[in-house]
Kinemage of the C-alpha trace (Angstrom):
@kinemage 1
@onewidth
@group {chain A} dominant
@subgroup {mainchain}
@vectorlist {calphas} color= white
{ca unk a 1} P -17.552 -11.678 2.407
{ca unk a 2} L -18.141 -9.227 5.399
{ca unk a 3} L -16.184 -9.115 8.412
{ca unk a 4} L -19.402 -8.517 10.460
{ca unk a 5} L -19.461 -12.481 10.047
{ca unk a 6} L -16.659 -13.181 11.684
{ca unk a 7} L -18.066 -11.102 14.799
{ca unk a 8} L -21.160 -12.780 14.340
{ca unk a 9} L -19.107 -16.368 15.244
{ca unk a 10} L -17.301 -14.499 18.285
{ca unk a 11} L -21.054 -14.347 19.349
{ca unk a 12} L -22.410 -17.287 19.891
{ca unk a 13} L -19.094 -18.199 20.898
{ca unk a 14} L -19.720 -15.356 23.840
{ca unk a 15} L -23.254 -16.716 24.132
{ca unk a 16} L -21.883 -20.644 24.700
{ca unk a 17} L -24.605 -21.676 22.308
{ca unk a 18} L -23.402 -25.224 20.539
{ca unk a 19} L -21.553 -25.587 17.819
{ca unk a 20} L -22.302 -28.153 14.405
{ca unk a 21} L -21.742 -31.517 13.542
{ca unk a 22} L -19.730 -31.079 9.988
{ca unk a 23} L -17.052 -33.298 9.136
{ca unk a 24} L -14.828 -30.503 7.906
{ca unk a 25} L -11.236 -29.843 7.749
{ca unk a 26} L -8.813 -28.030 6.095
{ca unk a 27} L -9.574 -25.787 2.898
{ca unk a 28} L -5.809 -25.837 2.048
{ca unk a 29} L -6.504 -28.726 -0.560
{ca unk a 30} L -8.492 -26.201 -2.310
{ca unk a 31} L -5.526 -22.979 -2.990
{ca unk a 32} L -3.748 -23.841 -6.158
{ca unk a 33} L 0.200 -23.526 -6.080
{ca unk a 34} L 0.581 -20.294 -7.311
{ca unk a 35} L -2.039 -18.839 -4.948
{ca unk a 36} L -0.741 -15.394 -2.872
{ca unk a 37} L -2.610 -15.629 0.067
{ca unk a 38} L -4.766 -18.019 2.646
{ca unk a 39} L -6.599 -17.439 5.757
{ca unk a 40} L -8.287 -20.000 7.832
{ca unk a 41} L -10.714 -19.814 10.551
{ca unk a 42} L -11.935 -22.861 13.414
{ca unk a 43} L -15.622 -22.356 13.178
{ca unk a 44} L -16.090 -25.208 14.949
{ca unk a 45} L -17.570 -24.006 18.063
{ca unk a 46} L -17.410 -27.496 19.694
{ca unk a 47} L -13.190 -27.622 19.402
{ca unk a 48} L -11.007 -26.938 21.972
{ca unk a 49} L -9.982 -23.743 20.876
{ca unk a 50} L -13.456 -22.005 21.080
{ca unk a 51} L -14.118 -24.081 24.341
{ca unk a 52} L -10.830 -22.284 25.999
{ca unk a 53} L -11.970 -18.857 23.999
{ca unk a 54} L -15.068 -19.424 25.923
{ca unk a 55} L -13.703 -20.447 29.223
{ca unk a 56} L -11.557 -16.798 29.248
{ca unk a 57} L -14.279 -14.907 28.183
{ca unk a 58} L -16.034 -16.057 31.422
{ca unk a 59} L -13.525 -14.679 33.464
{ca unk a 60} L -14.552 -10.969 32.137
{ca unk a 61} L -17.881 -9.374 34.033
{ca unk a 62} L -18.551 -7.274 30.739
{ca unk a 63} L -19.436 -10.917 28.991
{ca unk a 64} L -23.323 -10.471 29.238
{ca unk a 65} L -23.007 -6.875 27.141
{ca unk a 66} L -20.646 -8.066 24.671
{ca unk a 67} L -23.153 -10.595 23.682
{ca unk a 68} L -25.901 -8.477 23.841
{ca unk a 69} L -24.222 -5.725 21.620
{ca unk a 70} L -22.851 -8.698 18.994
{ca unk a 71} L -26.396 -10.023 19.025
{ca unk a 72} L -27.412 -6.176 18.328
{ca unk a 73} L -25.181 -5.975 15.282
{ca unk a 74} L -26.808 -9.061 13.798
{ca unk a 75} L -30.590 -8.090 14.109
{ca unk a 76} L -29.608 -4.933 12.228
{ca unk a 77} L -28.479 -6.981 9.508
{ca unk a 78} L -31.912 -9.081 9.673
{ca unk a 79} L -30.218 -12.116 10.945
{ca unk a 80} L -30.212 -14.305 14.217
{ca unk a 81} L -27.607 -16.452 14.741
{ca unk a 82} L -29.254 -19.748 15.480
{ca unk a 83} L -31.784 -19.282 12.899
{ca unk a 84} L -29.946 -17.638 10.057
{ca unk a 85} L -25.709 -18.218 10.525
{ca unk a 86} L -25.327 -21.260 12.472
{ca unk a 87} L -26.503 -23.573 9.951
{ca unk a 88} L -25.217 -22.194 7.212
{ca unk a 89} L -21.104 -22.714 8.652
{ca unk a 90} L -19.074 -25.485 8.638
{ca unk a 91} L -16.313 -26.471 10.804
{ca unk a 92} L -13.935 -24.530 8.566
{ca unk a 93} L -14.019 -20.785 7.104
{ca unk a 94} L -11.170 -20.079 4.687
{ca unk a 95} L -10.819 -17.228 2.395
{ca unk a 96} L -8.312 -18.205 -0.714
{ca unk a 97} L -6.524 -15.060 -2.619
{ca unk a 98} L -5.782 -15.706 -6.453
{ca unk a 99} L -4.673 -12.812 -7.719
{ca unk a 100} L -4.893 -8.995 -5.884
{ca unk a 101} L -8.118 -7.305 -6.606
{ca unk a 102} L -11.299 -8.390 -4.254
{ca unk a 103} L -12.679 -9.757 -6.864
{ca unk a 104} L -9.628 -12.664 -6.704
{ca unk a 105} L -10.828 -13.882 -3.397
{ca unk a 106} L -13.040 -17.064 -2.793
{ca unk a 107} L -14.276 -18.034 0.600
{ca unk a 108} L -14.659 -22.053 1.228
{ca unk a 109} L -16.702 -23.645 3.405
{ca unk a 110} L -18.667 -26.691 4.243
{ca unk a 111} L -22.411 -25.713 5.231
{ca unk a 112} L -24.913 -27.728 7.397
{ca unk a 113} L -27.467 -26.477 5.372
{ca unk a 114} L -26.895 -26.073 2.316
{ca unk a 115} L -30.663 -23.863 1.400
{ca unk a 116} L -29.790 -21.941 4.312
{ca unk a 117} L -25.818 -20.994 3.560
{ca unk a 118} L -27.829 -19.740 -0.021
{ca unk a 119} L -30.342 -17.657 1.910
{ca unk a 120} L -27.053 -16.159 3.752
{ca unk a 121} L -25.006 -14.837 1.090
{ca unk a 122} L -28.223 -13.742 -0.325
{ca unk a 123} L -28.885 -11.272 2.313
{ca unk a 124} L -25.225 -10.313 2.387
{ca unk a 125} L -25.883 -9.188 -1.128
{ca unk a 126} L -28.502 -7.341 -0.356
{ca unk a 127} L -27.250 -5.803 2.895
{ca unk a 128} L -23.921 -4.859 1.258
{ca unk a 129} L -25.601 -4.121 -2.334
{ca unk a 130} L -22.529 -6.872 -4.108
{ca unk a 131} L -23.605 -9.887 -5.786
{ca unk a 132} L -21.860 -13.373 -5.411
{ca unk a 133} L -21.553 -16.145 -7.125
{ca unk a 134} L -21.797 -19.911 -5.150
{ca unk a 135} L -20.315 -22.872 -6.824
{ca unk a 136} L -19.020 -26.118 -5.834
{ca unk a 137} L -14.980 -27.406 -5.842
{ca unk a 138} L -13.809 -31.002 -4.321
{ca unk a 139} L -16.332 -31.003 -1.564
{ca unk a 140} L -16.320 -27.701 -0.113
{ca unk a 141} L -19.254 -24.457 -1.528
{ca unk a 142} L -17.161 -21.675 -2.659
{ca unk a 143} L -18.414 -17.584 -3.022
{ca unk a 144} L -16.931 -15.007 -4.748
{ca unk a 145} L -17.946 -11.886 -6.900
{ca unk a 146} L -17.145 -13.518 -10.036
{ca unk a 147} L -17.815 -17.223 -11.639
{ca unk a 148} L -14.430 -16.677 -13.343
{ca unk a 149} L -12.357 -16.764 -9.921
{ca unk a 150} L -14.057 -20.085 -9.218
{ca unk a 151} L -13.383 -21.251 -12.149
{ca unk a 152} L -9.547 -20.447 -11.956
{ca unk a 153} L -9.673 -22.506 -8.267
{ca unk a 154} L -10.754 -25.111 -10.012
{ca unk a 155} L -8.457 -25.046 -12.895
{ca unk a 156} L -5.330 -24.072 -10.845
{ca unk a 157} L -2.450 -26.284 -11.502
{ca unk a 158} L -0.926 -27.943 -8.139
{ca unk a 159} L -1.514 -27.267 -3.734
{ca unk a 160} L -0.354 -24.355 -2.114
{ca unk a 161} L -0.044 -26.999 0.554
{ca unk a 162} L 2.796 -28.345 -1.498
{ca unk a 163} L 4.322 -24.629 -2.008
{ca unk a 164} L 7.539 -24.495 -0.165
{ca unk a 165} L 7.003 -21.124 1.097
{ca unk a 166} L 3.649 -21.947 2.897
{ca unk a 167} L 4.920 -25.201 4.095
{ca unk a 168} L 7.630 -23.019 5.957
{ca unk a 169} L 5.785 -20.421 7.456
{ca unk a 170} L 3.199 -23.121 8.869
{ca unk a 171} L 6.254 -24.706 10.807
{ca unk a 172} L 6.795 -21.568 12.379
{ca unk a 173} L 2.902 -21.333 13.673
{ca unk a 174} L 1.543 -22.596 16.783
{ca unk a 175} L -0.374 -26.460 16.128
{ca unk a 176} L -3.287 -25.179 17.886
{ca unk a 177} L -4.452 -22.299 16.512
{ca unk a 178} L -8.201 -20.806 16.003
{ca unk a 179} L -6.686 -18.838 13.119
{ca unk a 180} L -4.118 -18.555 10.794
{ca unk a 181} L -3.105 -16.898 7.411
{ca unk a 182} L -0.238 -16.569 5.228
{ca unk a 183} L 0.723 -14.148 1.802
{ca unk a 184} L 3.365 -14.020 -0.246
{ca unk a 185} L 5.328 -11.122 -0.931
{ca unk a 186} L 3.473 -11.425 -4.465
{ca unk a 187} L 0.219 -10.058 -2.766
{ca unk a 188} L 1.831 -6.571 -2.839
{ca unk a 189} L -0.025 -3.949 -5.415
{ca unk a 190} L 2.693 -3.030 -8.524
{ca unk a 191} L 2.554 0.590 -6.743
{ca unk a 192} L 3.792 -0.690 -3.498
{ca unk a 193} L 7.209 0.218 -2.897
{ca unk a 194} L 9.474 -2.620 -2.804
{ca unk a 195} L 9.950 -5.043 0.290
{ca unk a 196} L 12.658 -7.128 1.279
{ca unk a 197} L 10.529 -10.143 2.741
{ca unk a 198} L 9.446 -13.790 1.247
{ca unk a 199} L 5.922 -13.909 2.865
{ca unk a 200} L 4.155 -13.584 6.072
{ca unk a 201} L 2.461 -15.688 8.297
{ca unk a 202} L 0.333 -15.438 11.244
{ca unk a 203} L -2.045 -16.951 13.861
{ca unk a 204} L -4.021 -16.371 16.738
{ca unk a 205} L -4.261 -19.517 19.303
{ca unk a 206} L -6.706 -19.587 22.666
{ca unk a 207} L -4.562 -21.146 25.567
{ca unk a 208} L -6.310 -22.081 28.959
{ca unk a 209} L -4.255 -19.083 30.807
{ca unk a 210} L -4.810 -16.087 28.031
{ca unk a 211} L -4.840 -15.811 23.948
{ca unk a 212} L -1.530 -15.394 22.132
{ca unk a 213} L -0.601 -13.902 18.706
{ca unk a 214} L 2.274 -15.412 16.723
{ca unk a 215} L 3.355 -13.353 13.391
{ca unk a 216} L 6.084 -14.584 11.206
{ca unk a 217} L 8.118 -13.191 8.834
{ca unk a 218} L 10.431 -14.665 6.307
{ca unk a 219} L 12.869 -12.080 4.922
{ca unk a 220} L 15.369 -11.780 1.983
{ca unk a 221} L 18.125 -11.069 4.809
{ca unk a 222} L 19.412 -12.041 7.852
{ca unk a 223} L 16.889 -10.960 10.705
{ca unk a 224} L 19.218 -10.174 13.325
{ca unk a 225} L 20.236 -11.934 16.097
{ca unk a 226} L 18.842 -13.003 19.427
{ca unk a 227} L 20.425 -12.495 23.134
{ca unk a 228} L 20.153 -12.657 26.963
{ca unk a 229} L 19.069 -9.764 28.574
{ca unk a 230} L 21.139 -8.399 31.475
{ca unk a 231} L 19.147 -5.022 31.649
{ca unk a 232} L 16.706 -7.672 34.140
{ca unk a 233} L 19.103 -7.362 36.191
{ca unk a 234} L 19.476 -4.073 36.967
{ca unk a 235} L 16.114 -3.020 36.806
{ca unk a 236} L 14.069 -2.685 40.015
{ca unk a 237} L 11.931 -5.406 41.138
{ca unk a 238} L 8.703 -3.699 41.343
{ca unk a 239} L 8.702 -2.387 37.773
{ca unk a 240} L 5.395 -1.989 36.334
{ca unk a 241} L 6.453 -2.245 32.440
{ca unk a 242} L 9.987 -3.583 31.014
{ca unk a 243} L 10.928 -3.409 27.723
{ca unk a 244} L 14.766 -4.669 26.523
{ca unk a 245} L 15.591 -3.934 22.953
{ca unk a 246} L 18.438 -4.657 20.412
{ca unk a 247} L 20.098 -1.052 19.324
{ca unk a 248} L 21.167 -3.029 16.421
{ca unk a 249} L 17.578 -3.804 15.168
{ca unk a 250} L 16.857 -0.107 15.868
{ca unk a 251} L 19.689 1.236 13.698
{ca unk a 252} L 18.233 -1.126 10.881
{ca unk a 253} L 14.615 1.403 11.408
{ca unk a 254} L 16.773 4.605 11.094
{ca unk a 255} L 14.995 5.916 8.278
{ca unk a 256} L 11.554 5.103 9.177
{ca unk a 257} L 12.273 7.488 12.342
{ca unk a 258} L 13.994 9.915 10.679
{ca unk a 259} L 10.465 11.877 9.815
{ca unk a 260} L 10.012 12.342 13.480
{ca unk a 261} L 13.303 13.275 14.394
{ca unk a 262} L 13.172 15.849 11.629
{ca unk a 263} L 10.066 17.383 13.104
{ca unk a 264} L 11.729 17.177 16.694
{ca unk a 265} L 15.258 18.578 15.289
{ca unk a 266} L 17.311 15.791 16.188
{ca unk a 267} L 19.966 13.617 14.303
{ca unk a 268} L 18.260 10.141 14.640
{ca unk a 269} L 21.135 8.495 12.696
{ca unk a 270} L 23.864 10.086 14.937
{ca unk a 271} L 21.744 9.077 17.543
{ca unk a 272} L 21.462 5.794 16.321
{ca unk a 273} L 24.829 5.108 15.540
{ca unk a 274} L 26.431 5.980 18.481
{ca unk a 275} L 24.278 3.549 21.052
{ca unk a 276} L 25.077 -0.110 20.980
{ca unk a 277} L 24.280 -3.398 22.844
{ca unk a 278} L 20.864 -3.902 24.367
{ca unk a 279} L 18.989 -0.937 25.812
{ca unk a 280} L 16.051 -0.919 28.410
{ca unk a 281} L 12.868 1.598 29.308
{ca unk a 282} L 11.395 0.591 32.465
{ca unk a 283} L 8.616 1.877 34.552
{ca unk a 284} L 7.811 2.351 38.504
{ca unk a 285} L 5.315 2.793 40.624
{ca unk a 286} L 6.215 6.099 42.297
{ca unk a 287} L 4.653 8.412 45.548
{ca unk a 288} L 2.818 10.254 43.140
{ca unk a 289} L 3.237 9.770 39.089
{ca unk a 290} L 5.224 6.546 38.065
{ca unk a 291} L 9.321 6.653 37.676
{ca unk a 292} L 10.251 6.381 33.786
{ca unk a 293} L 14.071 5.452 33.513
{ca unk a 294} L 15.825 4.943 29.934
{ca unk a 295} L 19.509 3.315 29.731
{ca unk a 296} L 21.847 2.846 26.877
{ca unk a 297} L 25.418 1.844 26.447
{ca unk a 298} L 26.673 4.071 24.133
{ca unk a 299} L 30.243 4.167 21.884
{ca unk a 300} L 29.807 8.608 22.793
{ca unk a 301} L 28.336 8.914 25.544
{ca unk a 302} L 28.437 12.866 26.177
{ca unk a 303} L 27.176 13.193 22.314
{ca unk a 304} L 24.188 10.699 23.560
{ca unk a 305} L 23.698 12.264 26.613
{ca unk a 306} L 23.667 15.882 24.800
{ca unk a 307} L 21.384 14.427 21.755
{ca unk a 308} L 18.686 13.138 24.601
{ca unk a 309} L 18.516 16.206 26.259
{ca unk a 310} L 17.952 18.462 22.895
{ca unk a 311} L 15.243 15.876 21.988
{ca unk a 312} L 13.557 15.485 25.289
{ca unk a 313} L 13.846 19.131 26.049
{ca unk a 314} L 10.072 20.403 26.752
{ca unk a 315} L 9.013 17.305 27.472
{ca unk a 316} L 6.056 17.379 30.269
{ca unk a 317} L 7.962 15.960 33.081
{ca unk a 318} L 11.236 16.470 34.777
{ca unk a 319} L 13.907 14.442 32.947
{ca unk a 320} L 17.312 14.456 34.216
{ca unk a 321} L 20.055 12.917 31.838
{ca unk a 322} L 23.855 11.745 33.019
{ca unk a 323} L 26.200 9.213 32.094
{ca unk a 324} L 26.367 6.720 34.889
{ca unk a 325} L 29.563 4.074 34.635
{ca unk a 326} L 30.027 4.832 30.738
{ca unk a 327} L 26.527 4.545 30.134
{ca unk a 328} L 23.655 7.172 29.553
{ca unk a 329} L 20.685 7.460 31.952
{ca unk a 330} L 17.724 9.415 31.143
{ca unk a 331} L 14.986 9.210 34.162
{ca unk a 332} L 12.557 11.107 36.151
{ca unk a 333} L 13.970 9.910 39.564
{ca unk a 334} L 15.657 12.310 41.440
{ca unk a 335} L 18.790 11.497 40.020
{ca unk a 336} L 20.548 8.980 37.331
{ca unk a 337} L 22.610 7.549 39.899
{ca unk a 338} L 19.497 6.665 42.436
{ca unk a 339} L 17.646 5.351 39.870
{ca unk a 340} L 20.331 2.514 38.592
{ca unk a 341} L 20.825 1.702 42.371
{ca unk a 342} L 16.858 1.161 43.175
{ca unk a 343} L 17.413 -2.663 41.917
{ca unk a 344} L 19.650 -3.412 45.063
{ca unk a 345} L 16.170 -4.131 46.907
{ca unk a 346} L 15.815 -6.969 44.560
{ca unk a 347} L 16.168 -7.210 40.511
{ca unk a 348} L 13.239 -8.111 37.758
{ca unk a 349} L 15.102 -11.142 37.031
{ca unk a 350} L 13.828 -12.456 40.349
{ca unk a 351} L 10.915 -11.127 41.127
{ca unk a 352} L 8.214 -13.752 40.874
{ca unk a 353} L 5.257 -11.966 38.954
{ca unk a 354} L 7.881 -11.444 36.095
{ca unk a 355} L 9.075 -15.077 36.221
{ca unk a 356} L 5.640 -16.217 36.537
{ca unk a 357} L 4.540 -13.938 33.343
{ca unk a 358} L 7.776 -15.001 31.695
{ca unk a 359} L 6.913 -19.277 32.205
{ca unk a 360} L 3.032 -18.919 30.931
{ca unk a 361} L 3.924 -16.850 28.380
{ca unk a 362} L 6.394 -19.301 27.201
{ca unk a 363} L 9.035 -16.579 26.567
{ca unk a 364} L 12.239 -18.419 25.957
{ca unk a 365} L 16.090 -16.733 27.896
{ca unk a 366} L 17.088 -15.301 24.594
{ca unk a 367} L 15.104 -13.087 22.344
{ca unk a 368} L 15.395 -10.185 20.037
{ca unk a 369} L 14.037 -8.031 22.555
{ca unk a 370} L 10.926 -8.399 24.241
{ca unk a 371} L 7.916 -6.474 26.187
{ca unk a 372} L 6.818 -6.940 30.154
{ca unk a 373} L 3.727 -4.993 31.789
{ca unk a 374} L 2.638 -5.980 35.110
{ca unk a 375} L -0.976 -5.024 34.952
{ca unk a 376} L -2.208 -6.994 38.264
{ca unk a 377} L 0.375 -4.089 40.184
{ca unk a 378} L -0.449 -1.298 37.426
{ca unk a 379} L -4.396 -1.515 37.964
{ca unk a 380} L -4.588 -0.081 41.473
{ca unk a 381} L -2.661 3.105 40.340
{ca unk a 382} L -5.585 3.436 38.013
{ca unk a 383} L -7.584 3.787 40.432
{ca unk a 384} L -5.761 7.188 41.296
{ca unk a 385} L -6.519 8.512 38.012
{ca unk a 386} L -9.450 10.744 39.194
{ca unk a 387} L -6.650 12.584 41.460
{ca unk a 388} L -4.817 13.924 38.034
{ca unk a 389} L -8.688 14.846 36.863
{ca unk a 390} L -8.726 11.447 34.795
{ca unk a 391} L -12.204 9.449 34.809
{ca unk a 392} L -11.746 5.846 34.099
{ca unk a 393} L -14.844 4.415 33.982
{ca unk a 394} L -15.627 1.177 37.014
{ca unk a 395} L -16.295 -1.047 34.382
{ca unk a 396} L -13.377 -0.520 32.502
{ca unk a 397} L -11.155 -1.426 35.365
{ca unk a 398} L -13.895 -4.118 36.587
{ca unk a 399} L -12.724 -5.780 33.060
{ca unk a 400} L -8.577 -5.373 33.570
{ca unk a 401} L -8.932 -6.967 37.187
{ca unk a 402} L -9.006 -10.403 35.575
{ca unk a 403} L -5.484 -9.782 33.157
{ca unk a 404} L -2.950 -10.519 35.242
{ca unk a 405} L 0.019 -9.620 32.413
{ca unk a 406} L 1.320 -8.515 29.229
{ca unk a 407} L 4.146 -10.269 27.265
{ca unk a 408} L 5.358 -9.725 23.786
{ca unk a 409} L 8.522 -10.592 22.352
{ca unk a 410} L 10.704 -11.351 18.863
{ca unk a 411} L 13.319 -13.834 17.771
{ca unk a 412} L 15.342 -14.674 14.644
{ca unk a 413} L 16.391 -17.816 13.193
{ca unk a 414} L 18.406 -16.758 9.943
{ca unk a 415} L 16.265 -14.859 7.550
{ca unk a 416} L 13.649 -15.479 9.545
{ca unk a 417} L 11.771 -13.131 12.344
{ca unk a 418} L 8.725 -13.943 14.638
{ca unk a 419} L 6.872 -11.742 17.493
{ca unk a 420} L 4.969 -13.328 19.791
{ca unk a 421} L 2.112 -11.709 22.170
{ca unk a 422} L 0.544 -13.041 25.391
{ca unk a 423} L -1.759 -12.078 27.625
{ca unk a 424} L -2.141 -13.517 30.668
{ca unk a 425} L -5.828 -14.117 32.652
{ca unk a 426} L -6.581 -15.231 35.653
């Protein structure tokens, strides 16, 4: 109906008001077989996913405004939440897609109250200048623009819960989740250009040490493969930010880069072609700006090392490019050479803040590549920003003290793909 209502739960969940006593569940019962899309929301504000949602939120100092300014965006819509919103939820918000206009959608839900859910979407209506249509199917009140879409819910021949496809991507989603959603590749407007996937899936879960992201995709070919990074251990210990990627994978995005390397001059697909294996970007904390080094095995690696230099040529800092033991190094040490040999005071493999973000994330040995930023070690070189004529705001770094790290990563399982993202808070 409005995505303002969505914030408007994030608010009270902010404000640790209570939550309501519906018996809910699960509006899957309600999406016919042939339905393209689902989305499902815990509006439960007693479960244990808004209790850990509010338990990290307390961590942050910038809590008290957040509420305040969510509070702010309800009043201008004429509503309060305990008053107006609160009793008009259930335990359960879906939104059901039927066909792929706006006017196919129907959002489910089982109200407290059912006068007051009525005097909701009534000032929604009015607010947004739409009109809705509330009607009734197995239990649950449904809205949408037209009586027709309700009345193809209710006439829709089988469960989506029973659809193969769904029933996949759901094994691939985390049990506890606040949120989750799927579509089918059906979803797609006639104009859009053909895709090579089966559906996507997604959800967002609240653990006690930081929220993740989990997005799934099902595609019509194999999704690649996953492996063990060694690049861990030859980068330095103290790296602020890792990130380990397949050159396969990245050969398989060729022409979705090839518009920038056009406008840069460069032969992506040579570029491309030539490196192979894994590949790894990592960042250090250095005397005065931080240390950006680039490695990649390559099958040419004087064509490599010649392609980096014509694309990084102009670039704002000092890059200095060589191949180092059959391999090209691009980095703004001093040299290539003293930049591979910085991890002989101790690797990323072993250094404990990485295998401590590694374990909570729950990032398994092999992946498809994956993401690491220390931002407990970053956040004090922030502080140095006003040096470089950069004014980051107290508050703003008052509210990164409490994330400790950043972890985001991808595997494949056949046709399959997911990417997962953590953050980590103290």
């Amino acid at each position: 109906m409005k995505l303002w209502l969505a914030a408007a739960l994030g608010a009270v969940a902010l404000a640790g008001c209570g939550g309501n006593d519906t018996s809910g569940g699960s509006a899957i019962g309600l999406a016919p077989a042939d339905a393209i899309g689902y989305v499902e929301l815990d509006s439960s504000l007693d479960s244990d996913q808004w209790q850990s949602v509010q338990a990290l939120l307390d961590r942050f100092p910038s809590k008290p405004q957040l509420v305040a300014e969510l509070d702010k965006q309800l009043s201008e819509e004429q509503l309060q939440w305990e008053r107006d919103v609160d009793p008009a939820l259930g335990e359960t918000v879906a939104a059901i897609w039927l066909g792929k206009t706006e006017d196919d959608v129907v959002f489910a839900t089982q109200p407290d109250d059912d006068a007051k859910f009525r005097a909701l979407v009534d000032t929604i209506a009015e607010q947004s200048d739409e009109e809705y249509v509330i009607g009734e199917a197995d239990g649950w009140t449904v809205v949408a623009e037209q009586r027709s879409t309700i009345d193809a819910l209710r006439s829709g021949d089988g469960e989506l819960a029973d659809n193969d496809a769904y029933q996949a991507a759901l094994d691939e989603l985390p049990d506890e989740r606040l949120a989750f959603g799927w579509v089918s590749e059906r979803a797609l407007p006639d104009t859009f250009p053909k895709v090579q996937f089966q559906w996507l899936a997604g959800a967002i879960e609240a653990r006690d040490d930081g929220p993740a992201a989990t997005f799934v995709e099902r595609a019509n070919t194999e999704a690649g493969a996953n492996y063990t990074s060694r690049r861990i251990d030859e980068a330095p210990a103290d790296a602020l930010a890792f990130l380990s990627f397949d050159t396969k994978s990245l050969r398989a995005q060729t022409s979705a880069l090839a518009p920038l390397a056009n406008l840069l001059g460069v032969r992506v697909d040579q570029l491309v072609a030539d490196i192979e294996g894994e590949g790894a970007f990592w960042i250090l904390p250095g005397a005065g700006l931080p240390e950006l080094t680039l490695v990649l095995s390559t099958s040419s690696p004087a064509r490599t090392k010649q392609q980096l230099e014509e694309l990084l040529e102009g670039a704002p800092l000092p890059i200095r490019i060589a191949v180092v033991d059959d391999q090209v190094v691009a980095t703004t040490a001093s040299s290539p050479t003293q930049a591979l040999e910085r991890a002989q005071g101790g690797t990323l493999a072993d250094d404990e803040d990485f295998r401590e973000a590694k374990s909570a994330a729950g990032m398994p040995d092999e992946t498809g590549g994956f993401l690491y930023l220390d931002v407990a070690d970053a956040l004090p070189l922030l502080t140095l920003a006003e040096f470089a004529g950069v004014d980051i705001p107290e508050h703003v770094l008052e509210n990164l003290r409490p994330i400790r790290s950043v972890v985001a990563w991808s595997q494949a399982d056949g046709s399959t793909s997911a990417q997962t993202l953590f953050v980590h808070i103290q």
